[in-house]
N, C-alpha and C positions, 0 to 999 in steps of 0.2 A: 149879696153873695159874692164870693172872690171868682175871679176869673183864673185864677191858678189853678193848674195840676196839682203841681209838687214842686218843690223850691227851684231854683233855678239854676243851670250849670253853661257855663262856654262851652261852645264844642268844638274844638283843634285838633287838625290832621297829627299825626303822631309817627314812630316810628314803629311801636305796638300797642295797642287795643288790650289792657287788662280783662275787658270784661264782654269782649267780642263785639264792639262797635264798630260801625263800617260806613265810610261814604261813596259813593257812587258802586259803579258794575252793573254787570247787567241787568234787566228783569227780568227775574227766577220765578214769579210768580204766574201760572195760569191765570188770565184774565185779566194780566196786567199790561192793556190796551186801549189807546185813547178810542173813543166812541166816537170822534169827528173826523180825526185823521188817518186812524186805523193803524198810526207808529206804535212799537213802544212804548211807553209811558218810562220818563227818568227817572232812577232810583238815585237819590239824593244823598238819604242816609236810611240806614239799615243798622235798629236797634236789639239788642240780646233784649229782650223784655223783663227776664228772669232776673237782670242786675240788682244785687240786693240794695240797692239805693231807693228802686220802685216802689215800694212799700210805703205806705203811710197810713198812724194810726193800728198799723199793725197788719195792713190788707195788701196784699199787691195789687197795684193797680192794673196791670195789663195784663191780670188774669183771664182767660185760660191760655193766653197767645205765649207763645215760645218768643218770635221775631217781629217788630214794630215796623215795616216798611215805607218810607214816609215818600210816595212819587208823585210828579207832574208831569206837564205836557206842556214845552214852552212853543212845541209848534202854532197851538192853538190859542196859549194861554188861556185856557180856562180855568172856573172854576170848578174843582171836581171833589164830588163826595163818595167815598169806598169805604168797602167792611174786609177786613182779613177774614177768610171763612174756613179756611184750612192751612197748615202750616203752607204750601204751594201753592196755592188759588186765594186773590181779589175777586170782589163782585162789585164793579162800578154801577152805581148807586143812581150817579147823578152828574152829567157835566154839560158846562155851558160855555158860548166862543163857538169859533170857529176857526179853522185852517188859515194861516197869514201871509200866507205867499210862499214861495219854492225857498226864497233864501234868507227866512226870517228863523229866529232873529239873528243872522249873521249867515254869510254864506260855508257850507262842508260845514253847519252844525252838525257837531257829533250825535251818535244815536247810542253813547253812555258815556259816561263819564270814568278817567281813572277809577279803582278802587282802591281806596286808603284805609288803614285804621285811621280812629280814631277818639280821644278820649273827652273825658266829661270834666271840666273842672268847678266845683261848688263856689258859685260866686259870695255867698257869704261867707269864705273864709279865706278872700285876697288878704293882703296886708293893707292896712287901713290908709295907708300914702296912694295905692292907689287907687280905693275906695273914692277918695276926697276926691282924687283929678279925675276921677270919670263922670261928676258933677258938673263939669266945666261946659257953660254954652255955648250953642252951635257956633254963633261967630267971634265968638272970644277966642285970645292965644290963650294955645295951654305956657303956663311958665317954663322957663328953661327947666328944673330938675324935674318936674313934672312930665314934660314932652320926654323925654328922655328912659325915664322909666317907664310908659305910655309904648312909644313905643317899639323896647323889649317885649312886653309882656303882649302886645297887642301883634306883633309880628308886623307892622306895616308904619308907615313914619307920620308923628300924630305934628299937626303944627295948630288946628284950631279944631278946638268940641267937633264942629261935623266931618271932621277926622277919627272920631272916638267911635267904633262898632265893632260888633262882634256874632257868631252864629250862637241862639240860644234855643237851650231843649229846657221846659219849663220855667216855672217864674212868671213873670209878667215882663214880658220883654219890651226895648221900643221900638213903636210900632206907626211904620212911615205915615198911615193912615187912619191913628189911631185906633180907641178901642172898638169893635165891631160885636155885634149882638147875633152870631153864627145857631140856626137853630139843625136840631136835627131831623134830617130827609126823611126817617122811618115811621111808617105810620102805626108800627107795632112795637114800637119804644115809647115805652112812658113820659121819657123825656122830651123826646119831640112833642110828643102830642101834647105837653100841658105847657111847648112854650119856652123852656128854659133854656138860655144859653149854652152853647157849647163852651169847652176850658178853652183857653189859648192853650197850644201845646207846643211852639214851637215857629223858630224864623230862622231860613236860612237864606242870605243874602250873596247877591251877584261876586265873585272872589276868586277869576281867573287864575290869581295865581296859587290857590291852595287849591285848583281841582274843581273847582265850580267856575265856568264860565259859560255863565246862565242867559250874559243879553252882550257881551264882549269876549272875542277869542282872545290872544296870548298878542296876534298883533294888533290886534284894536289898542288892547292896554299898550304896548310901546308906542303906537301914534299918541296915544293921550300920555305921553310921557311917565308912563307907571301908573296913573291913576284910576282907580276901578271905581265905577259905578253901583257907589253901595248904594246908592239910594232905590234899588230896587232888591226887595224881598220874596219869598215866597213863605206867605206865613200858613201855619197849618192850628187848627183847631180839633178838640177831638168831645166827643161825647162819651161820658165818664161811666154813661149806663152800659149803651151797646155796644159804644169803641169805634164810630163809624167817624170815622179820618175827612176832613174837611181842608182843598188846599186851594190857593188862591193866589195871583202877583197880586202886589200892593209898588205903588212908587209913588213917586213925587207928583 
């Protein structure tokens, strides 16, 4: 059985959002509140559900929902499982961790993030040059006109494979801790109950300087001479019956 949603898209801050996507701001949701620390919960990204791309087969997929809101809690880093239950109210489900100290992960961590548009690009229809160089392994140099074109399209300067990342909403993305067998928390979902896997739905990764700065502020990144700590994810899972959101840090 595929671990996909629906095919796969990059997702890049933008100057405008065709289809009303958004990353970070506040949490607008009732109930969108960690259970352990009693903060906030981060809104990450925030999807129009109705985007006519969501469809597959002919069905939308994030029917009946208007808005996809994909949150964490990096005070705690848990793992947490929610239900969108009205357009303005979460019902957290399930979350596990605990509180990390006052100044984790980094001290005047924000309690949101910018908000940005941002848009969806279909990975199966890059241009096939850069297809090939996103092949190129972790410790391999990417070639000169490879690295080059790499890193336009990538927004960040690619010089070897684990230079090569991106945020993805569907697809089969990669996944720092490979693939995981996520079930669902509900005992009155069919799905959960017989066992099946949840979809991957999505990973968005540590990236200070587009507005996620998840485990590094703005000066951590200039101590580390520009270089972000992609190796930390936060990948989300969803159950394709009841829709109940599964999210998680994954790292090195």
């Amino acid at each position: 059985m595929s671990s996909r949603l629906l095919p796969g898209y990059r997702v890049k801050v933008a100057r405008k959002s065709n289809y009303d996507h958004w990353q970070g701001g506040p949490a607008y949701h009732e109930g969108a509140k960690c259970t352990k620390c009693k903060r906030a919960l981060l809104l990450l990204w925030d999807f129009n559900a109705k985007d006519p791309r969501f469809v597959v087969d002919g069905r939308p997929l994030f029917k009946p929902l208007k808005r996809l809101p994909l949150y964490y809690c990096w005070t705690c880093v848990s793992d947490i499982d929610y239900r969108v239950v009205a357009p303005d109210r979460i019902e957290v489900l399930k979350m596990e961790g605990r509180r990390q100290g006052k100044d984790f992960p980094y001290k005047n961590f924000p309690l949101e993030f910018p908000k940005q548009p941002i848009v969806l690009q279909r990975l199966s229809t890059l241009p096939q040059a850069i297809k090939k160089s996103l092949g190129t392994r972790m410790f391999d140099k990417v070639p000169a006109p490879a690295n080059k074109l790499l890193s336009h399209w990538l927004g960040h300067p690619v010089l070897y494979g684990s230079n090569i990342w991106w945020h993805q909403f569907g697809g089969v993305p990669w996944l720092i801790q490979g693939q995981e067998s996520i079930v669902c928390p509900r005992s009155e979902c069919s799905y959960g109950r017989s066992g099946q896997p949840m979809k991957v739905l999505a990973t968005v990764i540590n990236d200070p300087q587009a507005g996620l700065p998840m485990v590094q502020s703005m000066e951590d990144l200039a101590e580390n001479k520009g270089h972000a700590n992609h190796f930390v994810q936060v990948v989300y899972h969803i159950c394709p019956q009841c829709l109940t959101i599964h999210a998680g840090n994954r790292c090195d």
